[in-house]
KOLLOVO-283069 format. One record per residue (C-alpha): residue in three letters; y, x, z. Coordinates in steps of 0.05 Angstrom, whole numbers, padded with zeros to 5 digits. Example, Ala and Ser with C-alpha at 12.3 -4.5 7.8 and 13.67 -1.06 7.14 Angstrom:
   rest    north     east       up
    ala   -00090    00246    00156
    ser   -00021    00273    00143
//
This chain:
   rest    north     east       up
    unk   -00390    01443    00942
    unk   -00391    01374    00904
    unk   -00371    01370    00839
    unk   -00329    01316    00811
    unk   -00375    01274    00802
    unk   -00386    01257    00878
    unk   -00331    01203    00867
    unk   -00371    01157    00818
    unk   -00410    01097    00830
    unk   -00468    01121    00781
    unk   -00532    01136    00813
    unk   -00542    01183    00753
    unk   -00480    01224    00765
    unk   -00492    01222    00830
    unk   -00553    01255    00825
    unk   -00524    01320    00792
    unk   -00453    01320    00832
    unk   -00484    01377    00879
    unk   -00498    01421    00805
    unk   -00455    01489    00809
    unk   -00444    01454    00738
    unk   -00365    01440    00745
    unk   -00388    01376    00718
    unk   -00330    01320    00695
    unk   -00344    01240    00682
    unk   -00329    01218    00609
    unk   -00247    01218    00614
    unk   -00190    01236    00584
    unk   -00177    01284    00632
    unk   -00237    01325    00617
    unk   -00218    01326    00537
    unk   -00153    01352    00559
    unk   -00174    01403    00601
    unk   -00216    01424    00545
    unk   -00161    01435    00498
    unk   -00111    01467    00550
    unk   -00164    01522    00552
    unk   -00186    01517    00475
    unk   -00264    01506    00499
    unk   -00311    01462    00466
    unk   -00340    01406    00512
    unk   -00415    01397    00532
    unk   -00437    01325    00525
    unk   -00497    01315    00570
    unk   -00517    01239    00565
    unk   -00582    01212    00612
    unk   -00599    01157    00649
    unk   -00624    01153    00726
    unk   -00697    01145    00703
    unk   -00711    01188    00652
    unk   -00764    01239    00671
    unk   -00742    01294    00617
    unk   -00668    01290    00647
    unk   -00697    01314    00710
    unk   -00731    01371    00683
    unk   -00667    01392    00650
    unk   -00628    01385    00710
    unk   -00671    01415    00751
    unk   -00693    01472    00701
    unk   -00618    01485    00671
    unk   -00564    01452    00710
    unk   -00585    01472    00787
    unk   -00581    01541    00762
    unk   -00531    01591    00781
    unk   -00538    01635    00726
    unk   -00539    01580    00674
    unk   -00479    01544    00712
    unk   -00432    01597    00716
    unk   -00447    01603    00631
    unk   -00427    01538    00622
    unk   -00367    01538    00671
    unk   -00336    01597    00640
    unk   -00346    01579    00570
    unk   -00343    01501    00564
    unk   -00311    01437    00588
    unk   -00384    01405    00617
    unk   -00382    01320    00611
    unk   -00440    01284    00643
    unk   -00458    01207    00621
    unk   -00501    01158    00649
    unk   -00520    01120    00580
    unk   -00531    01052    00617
    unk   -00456    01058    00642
    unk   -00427    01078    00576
    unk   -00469    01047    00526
    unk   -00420    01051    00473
    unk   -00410    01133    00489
    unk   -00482    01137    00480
    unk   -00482    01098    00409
    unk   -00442    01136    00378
    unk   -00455    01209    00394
    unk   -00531    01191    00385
    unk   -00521    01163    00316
    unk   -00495    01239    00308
    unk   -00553    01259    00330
    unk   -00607    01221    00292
    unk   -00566    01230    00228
    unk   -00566    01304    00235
    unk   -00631    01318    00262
    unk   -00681    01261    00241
    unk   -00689    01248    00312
    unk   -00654    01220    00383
    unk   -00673    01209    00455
    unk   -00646    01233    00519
    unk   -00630    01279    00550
    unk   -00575    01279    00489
    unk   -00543    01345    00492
    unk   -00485    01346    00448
    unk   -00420    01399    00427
    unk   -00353    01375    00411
    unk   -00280    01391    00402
    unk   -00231    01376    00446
    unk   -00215    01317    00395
    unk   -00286    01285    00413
    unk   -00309    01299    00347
    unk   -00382    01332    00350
    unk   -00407    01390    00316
    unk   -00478    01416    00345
    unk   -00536    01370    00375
    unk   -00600    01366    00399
    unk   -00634    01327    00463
    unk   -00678    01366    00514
    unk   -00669    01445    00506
    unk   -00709    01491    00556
    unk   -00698    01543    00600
    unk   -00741    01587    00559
    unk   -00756    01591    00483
    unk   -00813    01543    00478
    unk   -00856    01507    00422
    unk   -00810    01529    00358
    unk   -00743    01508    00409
    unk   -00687    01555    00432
    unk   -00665    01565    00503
    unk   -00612    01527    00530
    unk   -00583    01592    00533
    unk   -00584    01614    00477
    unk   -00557    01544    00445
    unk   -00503    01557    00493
    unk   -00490    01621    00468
    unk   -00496    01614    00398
    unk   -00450    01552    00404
    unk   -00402    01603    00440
    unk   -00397    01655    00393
    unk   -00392    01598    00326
    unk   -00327    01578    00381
    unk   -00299    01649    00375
    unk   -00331    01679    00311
    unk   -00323    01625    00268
    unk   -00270    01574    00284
    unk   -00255    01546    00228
    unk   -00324    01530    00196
    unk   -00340    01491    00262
    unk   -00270    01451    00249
    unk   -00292    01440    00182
    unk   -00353    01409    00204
    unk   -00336    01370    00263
    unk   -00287    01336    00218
    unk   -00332    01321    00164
    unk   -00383    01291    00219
    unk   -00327    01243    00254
    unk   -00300    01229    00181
    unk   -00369    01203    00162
    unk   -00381    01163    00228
    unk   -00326    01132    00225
    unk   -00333    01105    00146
    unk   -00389    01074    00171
    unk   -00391    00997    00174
    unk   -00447    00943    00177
    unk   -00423    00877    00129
    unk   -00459    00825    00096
    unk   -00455    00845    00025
    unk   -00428    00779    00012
    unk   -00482    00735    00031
    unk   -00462    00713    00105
    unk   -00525    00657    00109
    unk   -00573    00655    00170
    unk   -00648    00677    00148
    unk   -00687    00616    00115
    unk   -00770    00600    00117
    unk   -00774    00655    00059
    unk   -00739    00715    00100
    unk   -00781    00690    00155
    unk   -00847    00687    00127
    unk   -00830    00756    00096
    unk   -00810    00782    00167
    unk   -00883    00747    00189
    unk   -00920    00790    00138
    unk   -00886    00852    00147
    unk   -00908    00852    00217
    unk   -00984    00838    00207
    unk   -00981    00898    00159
    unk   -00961    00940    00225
    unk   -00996    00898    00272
    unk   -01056    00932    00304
    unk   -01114    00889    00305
    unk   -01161    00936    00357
    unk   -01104    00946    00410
    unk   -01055    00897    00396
    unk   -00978    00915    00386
    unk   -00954    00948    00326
    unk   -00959    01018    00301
    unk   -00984    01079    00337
    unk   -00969    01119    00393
    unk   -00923    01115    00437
    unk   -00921    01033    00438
    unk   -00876    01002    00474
    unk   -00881    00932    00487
    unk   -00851    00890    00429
    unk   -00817    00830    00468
    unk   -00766    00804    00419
    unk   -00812    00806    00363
    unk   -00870    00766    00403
    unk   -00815    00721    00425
    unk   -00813    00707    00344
    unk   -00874    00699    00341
    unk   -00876    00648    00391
    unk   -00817    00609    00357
    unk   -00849    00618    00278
    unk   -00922    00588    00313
    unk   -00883    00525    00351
    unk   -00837    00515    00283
    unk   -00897    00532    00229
    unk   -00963    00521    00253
    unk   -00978    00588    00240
    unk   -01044    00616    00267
    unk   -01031    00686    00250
    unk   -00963    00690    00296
    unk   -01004    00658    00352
    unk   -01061    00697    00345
    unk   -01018    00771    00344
    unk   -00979    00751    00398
    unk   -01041    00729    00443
    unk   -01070    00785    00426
    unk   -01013    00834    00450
    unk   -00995    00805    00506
    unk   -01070    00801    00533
    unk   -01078    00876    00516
    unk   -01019    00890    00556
    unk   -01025    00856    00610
    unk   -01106    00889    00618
    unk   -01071    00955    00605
    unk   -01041    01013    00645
    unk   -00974    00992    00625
    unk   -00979    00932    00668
    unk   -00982    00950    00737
    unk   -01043    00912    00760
    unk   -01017    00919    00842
    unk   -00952    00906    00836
    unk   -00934    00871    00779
    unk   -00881    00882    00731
    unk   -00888    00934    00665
    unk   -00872    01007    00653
    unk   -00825    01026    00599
    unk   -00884    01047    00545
    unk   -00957    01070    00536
    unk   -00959    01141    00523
    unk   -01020    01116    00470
    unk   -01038    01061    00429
    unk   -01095    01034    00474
    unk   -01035    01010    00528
    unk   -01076    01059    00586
    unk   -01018    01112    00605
    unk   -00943    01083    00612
    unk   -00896    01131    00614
    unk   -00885    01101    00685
    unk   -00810    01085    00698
    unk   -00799    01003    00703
    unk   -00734    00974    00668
    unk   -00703    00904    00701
    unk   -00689    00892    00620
    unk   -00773    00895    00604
    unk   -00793    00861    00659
    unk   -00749    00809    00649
    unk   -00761    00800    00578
    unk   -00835    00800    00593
    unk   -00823    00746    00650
    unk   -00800    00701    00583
    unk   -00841    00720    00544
    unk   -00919    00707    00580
    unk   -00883    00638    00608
    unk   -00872    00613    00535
    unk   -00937    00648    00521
    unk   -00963    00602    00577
    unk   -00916    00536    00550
    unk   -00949    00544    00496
    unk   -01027    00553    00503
    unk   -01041    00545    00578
    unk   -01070    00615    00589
    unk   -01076    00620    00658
    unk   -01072    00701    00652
    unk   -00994    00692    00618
    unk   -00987    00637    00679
    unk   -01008    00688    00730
    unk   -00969    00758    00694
    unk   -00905    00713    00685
    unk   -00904    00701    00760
    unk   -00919    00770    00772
    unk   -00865    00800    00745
    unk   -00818    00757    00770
    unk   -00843    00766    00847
    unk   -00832    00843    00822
    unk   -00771    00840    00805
    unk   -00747    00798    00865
    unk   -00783    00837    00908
    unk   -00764    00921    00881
    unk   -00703    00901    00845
    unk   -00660    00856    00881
    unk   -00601    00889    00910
    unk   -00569    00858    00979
    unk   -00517    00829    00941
    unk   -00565    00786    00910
    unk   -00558    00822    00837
    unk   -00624    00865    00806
    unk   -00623    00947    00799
    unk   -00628    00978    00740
    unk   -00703    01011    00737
    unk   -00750    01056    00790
    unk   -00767    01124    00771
    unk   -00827    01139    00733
    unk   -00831    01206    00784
    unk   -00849    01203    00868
    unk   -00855    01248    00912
    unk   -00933    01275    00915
    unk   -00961    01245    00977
    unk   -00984    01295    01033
    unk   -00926    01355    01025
    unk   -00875    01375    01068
    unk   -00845    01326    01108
    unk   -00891    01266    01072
    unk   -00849    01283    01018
    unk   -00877    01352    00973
    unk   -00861    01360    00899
    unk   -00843    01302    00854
    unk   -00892    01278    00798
    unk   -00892    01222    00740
    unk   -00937    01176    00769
    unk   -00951    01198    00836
    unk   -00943    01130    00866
    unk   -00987    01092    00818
    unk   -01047    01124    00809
    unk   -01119    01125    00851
    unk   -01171    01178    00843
    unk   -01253    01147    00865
    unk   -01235    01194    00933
    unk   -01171    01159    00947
    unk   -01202    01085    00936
    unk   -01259    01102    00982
    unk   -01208    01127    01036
    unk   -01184    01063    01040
    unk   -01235    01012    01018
    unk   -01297    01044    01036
    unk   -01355    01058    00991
    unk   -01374    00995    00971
    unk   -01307    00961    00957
    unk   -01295    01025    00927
    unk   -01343    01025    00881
    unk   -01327    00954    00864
    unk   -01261    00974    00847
    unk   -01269    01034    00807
    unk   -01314    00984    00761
    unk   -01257    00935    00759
    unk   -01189    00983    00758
    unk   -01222    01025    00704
    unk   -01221    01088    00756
    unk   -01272    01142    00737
    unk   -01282    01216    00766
    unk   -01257    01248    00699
    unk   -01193    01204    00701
    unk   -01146    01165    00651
    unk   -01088    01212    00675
    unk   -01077    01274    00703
    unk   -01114    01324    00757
    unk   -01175    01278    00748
    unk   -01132    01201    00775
    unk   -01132    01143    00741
    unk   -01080    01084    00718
    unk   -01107    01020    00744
    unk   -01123    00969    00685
    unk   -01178    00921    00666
    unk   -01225    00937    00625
    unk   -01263    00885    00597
    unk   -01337    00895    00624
    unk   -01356    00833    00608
    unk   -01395    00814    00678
    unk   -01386    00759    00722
    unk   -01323    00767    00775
    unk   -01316    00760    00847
    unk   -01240    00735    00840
    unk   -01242    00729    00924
    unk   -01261    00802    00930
    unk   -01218    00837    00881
    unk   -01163    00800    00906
    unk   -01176    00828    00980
    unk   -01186    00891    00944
    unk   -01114    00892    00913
    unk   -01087    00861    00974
    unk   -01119    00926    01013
    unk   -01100    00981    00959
    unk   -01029    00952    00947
    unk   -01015    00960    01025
    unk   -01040    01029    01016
    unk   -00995    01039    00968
    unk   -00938    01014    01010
    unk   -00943    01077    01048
    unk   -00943    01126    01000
    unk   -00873    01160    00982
    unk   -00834    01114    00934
    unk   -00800    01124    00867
    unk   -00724    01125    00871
    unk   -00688    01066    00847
    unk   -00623    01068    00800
    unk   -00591    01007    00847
    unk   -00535    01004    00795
    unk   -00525    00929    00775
    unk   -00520    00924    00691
    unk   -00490    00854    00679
    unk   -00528    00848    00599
    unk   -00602    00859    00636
    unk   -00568    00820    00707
    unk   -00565    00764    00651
    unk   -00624    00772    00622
    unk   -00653    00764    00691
    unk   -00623    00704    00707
    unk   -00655    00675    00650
    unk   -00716    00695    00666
    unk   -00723    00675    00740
    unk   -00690    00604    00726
    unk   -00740    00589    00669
    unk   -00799    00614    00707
    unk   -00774    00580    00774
    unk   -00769    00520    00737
    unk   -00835    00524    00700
    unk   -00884    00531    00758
    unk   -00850    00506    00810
    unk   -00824    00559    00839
    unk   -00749    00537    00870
    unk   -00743    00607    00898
    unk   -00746    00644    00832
    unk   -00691    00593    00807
    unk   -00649    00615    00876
    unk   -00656    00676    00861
    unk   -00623    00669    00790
    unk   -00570    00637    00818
    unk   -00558    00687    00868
    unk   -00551    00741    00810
    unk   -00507    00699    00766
    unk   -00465    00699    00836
    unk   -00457    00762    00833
    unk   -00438    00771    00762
    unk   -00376    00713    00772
    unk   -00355    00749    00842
    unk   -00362    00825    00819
    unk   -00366    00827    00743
    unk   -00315    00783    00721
    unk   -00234    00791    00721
    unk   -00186    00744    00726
    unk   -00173    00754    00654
    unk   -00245    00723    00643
    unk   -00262    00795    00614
    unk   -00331    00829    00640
    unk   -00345    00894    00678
    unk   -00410    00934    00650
    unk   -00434    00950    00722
    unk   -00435    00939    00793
    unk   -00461    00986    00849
    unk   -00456    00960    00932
    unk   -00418    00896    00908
    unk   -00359    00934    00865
    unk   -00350    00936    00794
    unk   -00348    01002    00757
    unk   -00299    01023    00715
    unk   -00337    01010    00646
    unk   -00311    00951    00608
    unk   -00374    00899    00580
    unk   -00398    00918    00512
    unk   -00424    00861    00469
    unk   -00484    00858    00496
    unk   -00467    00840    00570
    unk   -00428    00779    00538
    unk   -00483    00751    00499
    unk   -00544    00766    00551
    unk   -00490    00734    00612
    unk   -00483    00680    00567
    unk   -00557    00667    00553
    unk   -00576    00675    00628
    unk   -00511    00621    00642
    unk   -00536    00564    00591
    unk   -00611    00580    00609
    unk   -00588    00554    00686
    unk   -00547    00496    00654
    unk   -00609    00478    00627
    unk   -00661    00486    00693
    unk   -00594    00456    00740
    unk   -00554    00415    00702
    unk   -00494    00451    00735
    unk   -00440    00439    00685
    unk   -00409    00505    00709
    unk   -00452    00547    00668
    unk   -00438    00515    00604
    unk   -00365    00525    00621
    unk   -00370    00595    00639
    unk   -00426    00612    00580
    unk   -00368    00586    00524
    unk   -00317    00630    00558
    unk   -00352    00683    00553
    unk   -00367    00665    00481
    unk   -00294    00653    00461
    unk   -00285    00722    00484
    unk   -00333    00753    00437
    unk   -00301    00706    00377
    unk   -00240    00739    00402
    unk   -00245    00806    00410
    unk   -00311    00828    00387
    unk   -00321    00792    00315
    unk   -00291    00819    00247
    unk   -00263    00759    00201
    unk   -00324    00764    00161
    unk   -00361    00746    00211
    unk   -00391    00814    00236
    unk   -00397    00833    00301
    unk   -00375    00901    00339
    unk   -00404    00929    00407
    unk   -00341    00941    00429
    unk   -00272    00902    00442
    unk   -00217    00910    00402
    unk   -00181    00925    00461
    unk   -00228    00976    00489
    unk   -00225    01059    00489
    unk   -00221    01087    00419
    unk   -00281    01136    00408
    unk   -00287    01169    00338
    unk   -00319    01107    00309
    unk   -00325    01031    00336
    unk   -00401    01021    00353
    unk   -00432    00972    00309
    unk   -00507    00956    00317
    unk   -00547    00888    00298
    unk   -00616    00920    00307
    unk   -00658    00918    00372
    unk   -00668    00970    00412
    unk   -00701    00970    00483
    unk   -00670    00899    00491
    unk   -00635    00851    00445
    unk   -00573    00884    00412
    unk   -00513    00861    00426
    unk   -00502    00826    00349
    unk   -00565    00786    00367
    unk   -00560    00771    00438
    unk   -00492    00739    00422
    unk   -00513    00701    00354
    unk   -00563    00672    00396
    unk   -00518    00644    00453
    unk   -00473    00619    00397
    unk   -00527    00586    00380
    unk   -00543    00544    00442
    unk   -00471    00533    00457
    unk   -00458    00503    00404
    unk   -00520    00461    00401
    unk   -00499    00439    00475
    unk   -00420    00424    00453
    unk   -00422    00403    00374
    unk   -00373    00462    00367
    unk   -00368    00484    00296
    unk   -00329    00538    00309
    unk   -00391    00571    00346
    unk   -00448    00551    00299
    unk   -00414    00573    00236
    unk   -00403    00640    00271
    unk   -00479    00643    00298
    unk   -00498    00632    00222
    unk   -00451    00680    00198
    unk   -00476    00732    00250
    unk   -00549    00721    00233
    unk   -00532    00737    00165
    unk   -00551    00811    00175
    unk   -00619    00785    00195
    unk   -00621    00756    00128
    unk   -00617    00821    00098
    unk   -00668    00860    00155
    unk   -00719    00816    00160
    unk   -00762    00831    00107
    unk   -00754    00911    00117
    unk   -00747    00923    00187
    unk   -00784    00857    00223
    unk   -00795    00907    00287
    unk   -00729    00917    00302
    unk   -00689    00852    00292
    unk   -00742    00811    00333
    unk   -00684    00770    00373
    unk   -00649    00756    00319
    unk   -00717    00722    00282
    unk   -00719    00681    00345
    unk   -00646    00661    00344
    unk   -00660    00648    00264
    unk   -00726    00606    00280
    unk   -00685    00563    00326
    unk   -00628    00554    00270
    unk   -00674    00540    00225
    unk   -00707    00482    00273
    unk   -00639    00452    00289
    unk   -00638    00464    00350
    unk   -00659    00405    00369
    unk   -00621    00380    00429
    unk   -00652    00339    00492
    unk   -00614    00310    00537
    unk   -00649    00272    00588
    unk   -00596    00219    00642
    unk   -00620    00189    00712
    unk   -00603    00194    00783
    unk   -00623    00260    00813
    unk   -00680    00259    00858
    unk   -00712    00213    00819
    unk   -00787    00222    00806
    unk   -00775    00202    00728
    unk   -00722    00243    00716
    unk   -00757    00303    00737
    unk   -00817    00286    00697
    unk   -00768    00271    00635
    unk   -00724    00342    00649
    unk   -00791    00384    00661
    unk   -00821    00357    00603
    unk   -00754    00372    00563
    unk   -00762    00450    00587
    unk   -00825    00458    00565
    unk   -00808    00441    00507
    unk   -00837    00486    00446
    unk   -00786    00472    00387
    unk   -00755    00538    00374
    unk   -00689    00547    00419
    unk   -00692    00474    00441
    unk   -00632    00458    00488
    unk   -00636    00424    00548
    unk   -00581    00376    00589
    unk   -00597    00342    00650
    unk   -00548    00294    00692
    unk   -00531    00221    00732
    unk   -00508    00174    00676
    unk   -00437    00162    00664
    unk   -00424    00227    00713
    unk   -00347    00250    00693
    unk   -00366    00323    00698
    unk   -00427    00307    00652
    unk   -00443    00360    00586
    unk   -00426    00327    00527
    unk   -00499    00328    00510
    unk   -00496    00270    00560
    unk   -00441    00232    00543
    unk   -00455    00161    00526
    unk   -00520    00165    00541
    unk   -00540    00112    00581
    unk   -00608    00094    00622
    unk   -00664    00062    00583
    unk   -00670   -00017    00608
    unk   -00649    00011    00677
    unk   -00694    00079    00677
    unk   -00684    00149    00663
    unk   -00685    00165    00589
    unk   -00688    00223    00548
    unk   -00644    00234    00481
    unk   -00674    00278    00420
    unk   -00626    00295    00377
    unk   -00631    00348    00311
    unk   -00589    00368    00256
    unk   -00540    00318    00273
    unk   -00596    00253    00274
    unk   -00614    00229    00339
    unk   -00677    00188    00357
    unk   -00691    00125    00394
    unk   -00689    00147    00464
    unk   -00748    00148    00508
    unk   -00769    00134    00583
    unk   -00843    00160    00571
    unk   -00856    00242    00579
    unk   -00912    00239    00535
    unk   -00867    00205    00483
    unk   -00814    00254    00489
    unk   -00873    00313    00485
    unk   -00892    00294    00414
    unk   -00821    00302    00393
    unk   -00804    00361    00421
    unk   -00865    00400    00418
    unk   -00893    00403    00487
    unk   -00960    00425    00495
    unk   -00973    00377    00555
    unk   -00924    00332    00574
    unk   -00923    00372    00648
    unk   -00970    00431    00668
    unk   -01001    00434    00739
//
């Protein structure tokens, strides 16, 4: 029989509602079950995914034996970390604190209070490598239960006591980073930047997207070679790497090494849509025809694997697929099963001499880059001339091929933060190479987020699955990435709707999730208690909540003259102030959002009819622009409904014009793109 967890919406608990685990979703039900039997509860907290949460499941909770342990002797609570990202924060703070380390599966013990007492992540079926059983954990957590009561009291309440005291300020000095913190930030990463492989530090390396978006930003403000030069050189080593998938498109989470050859082969809609910004600003800024051609790439991935029927984008595919060629076509499941070729398999399909072509081109030998003698497609550089017409029938051939072969599962669960994210993304790169159906597309997703995600109280829903919200209120970081992707299509549309909805959002998180002080909270004051408010401001897997939102103050207020909104951007990148010289890795978004603060913004707003050839040339010239976090506003002169960028601003002798305006001094306007360029950092006034 099903389990209760056959009545959520979450692919992940989904997946383990047929355990003979009595499993329960995160409620208050389940904590008082727990204490009406005087049990402790099992937190289990995963993701759809994650490889190692499979093995667990598989090896622990789809057995009988283990099953009936855990029903007899526990309350059992089963998370999907994506849903419940504030669940996740602070159990696993628990769990790095007390055992160096976190990652998931997180396995954790608590009282029927919540408050937690024993951790760890992945435990085995059998005593392996220096770790217990997951047996044995749960019967030494058992008997400390019976035995010893009070001692695990003692310590569960010393744990939440400590959790909770915990609390990120400013230490009194509330001021957005300046050059110093920034040049500090710049040399702290060249220390860990890797100058064979690109990237920074060693194994596993996971593609740095905030920080290169720095990078970017610091190069355009400064001038500075080194910036350029690290982030060219990471984003070409990616994009020739395993990690890239050079069929398909898009990126896999991480490379298990530092050379970028063997992702760890899940895909995340949050990397691949950072990485969509990131090799089109890459390409803004120096041409490269390679950042061009992975920018477009990714998006066509994620448009064409992601995209759900109601027009929003699913969470991530599986890093495992069924093994081609079992029972049924579908056989055992296997990390990377769908990705990667042995010589044989390329010959099956290409023949011997296209074969042999592309086993010189993909990097595939006999002795393999992976496992059972296959290899992860990349491109090594052999420095020979290149047929570009034949290895482009090649890929053509061996991505059909591929087409047949058992697919990952997706996680079609619709996160609104990496939804918005998208949406930036696709409306930038639509925009950029003159792609009108990647700019759709965005639109279609922020659709989704106004129909599905957001209340009538103007409050936002942390997922959607088959067009209905889930029950999990937005943390911070769903308002600050919406509001990026909303003011990133006011900018490609000039739809004044999306600068509306952007400050609504933003007045919400000035509302409900900022301290007086200016500090910011993952979680609204409104929202369910845990043992301690999250509170984060350092990047993760995507921009943290604190910097997603400081950055979309940002831009509001650069679009509106709000004070209200840049003082509390400034005040909110005061904690970047204080990271940036220690920890440049992990606060990359908030560098960015401090390289734009420190450039102005500088605001561009650019008036003339629509359809006009010169008022394309003036807004596409205005987009690519390279000045850190440069806003954009595009509309018909004198238009009521018009930003208040464009306000006043009237044509130039009869043409369309275009308005610079920084730290509160505005230039002469112009009617010449190449003009407008100069001040506002274009490369080229417009790219072909």
């Amino acid at each position: 029989m099903a389990n209760r967890l056959a009545a959520e919406t979450s692919p992940y608990l989904l997946q383990h509602a047929d355990n003979p685990v009595d499993w329960w979703p995160w409620s208050p039900g389940a904590f008082e079950e727990a204490r009406r039997r005087d049990v402790p509860v099992l937190l289990s907290v995963g993701y759809s995914s994650c490889h190692w949460c499979h093995v667990m499941a598989e090896e622990s909770f789809a057995d009988e034996a283990t099953a009936a342990y855990l029903n007899a002797h526990f309350v059992s609570v089963k998370v999907d970390r994506e849903e419940r990202p504030d669940v996740d924060a602070v159990y696993m703070e628990a769990v790095q604190a007390a055992t160096g380390h976190g990652g998931w599966p997180m396995t954790v013990f608590l009282t029927p209070g919540g408050e937690p007492f024993y951790f760890g992540t992945y435990f085995p079926p059998a005593p392996r490598h220096g770790m217990p059983s997951f047996r044995q954990v749960l019967e030494g957590v058992h008997a400390a239960w019976t035995d010893r009561r009070e001692e695990v009291d003692q310590v569960a309440g010393r744990i939440a006591e400590e959790l909770a005291g915990r609390s990120i300020g400013h230490g009194g000095d509330a001021r957005p980073p300046g050059p110093d913190e920034l040049g500090a930030a710049l040399l702290g990463l060249t220390r860990e930047f890797d100058p064979v492989y690109g990237g920074f530090g060693g194994a596993p390396k996971f593609p740095p997207s905030m920080v290169l978006e720095f990078l970017l930003r610091h190069h355009a403000r400064t001038g500075s070679e080194g910036a350029l030069q690290m982030a060219e050189a990471t984003c070409e080593a990616m994009a020739r790497g395993g990690i890239h998938d050079q069929l398909g498109g898009g990126f896999a989470r991480y490379s298990v090494d530092a050379e970028w050859t063997v992702p760890h082969f899940e895909k995340m809609l949050y990397d691949n849509a950072l990485l969509c910004r990131v090799y089109a600003h890459l390409w803004r800024a120096t041409g490269s025809e390679r950042a061009r051609r992975v920018a477009l790439d990714t998006a066509d991935f994620m448009v064409r694997e992601l995209r759900t029927p109601q027009g929003g984008f699913a969470s991530a595919l599986d890093a495992d697929s069924p093994v081609p060629g079992g029972e049924d076509g579908a056989g055992r499941h296997k990390e990377g099963a769908y990705y990667v070729w042995t010589p044989a398999q390329l010959r099956e399909v290409l023949g011997e001499e296209d074969a042999e072509l592309a086993a010189a081109h993909f990097g595939v030998t006999e002795e393999g880059t992976f496992e059972e003698g296959a290899s992860v497609l990349r491109l090594p550089d052999t420095g020979g001339p290149v047929d570009a017409g034949r290895i482009e029938s090649v890929r053509r051939r061996l991505l059909a091929a591929r087409e047949e072969r058992p697919r990952p599962g997706r996680d079609d669960k619709v996160v609104a933060a990496w939804n918005g994210l998208a949406v930036a993304a696709l409306a930038e790169a639509g925009a950029y190479f003159d792609r009108p159906d990647l700019t759709e597309a965005a639109v279609a997703a922020a659709d989704l987020l106004l129909a599905v995600h957001l209340d009538d109280r103007g409050r936002l829903a942390r997922t959607s699955r088959d067009g209905t919200a889930g029950s999990g209120a937005g943390v911070l970081e769903d308002y600050g990435d919406v509001a990026e992707g909303f003011l990133t299509l006011y900018a490609v549309t000039g739809e004044t709707c999306w600068l509306e909805l952007a400050g609504s959002l933003l007045d919400t998180v000035l509302d409900r999730f900022a301290a007086p002080d200016g500090t910011l909270y993952d979680t609204a004051d409104d929202a369910e208690r845990l043992i301690r408010r999250p509170q984060d401001p350092t990047d993760n897997a995507a921009p943290s909540g604190w910097t997603a939102a400081a950055s979309a103050l940002l831009t509001y207020a650069a679009h509106t003259g709000s004070a209200r909104h840049r003082e509390a951007a400034e005040r909110a990148l005061g904690v970047v102030r204080a990271l940036a010289p220690r920890v440049p890795r992990f606060i990359g978004w908030g560098l960015a959002a401090a390289e734009a603060a420190l450039d102005g913004p500088r605001e561009i707003a650019v008036v003339g009819p629509a359809g006009d050839p010169a008022t394309a040339a003036l807004h596409r010239t205005a987009l690519l622009a390279g000045a850190p976090g440069a806003v954009v506003a595009v509309g018909e002169p004198g238009a009521e409904e018009a930003g208040p960028l464009l306000r006043d601003r009237p044509l130039l002798d009869g043409r369309p014009a275009a308005y610079v305006c920084r730290n509160f001094v505005c230039g002469l306007p112009t009617a010449d793109p190449g003009e407008l360029a100069e001040a506002v950092g274009t490369a080229e006034a417009v790219r072909g």
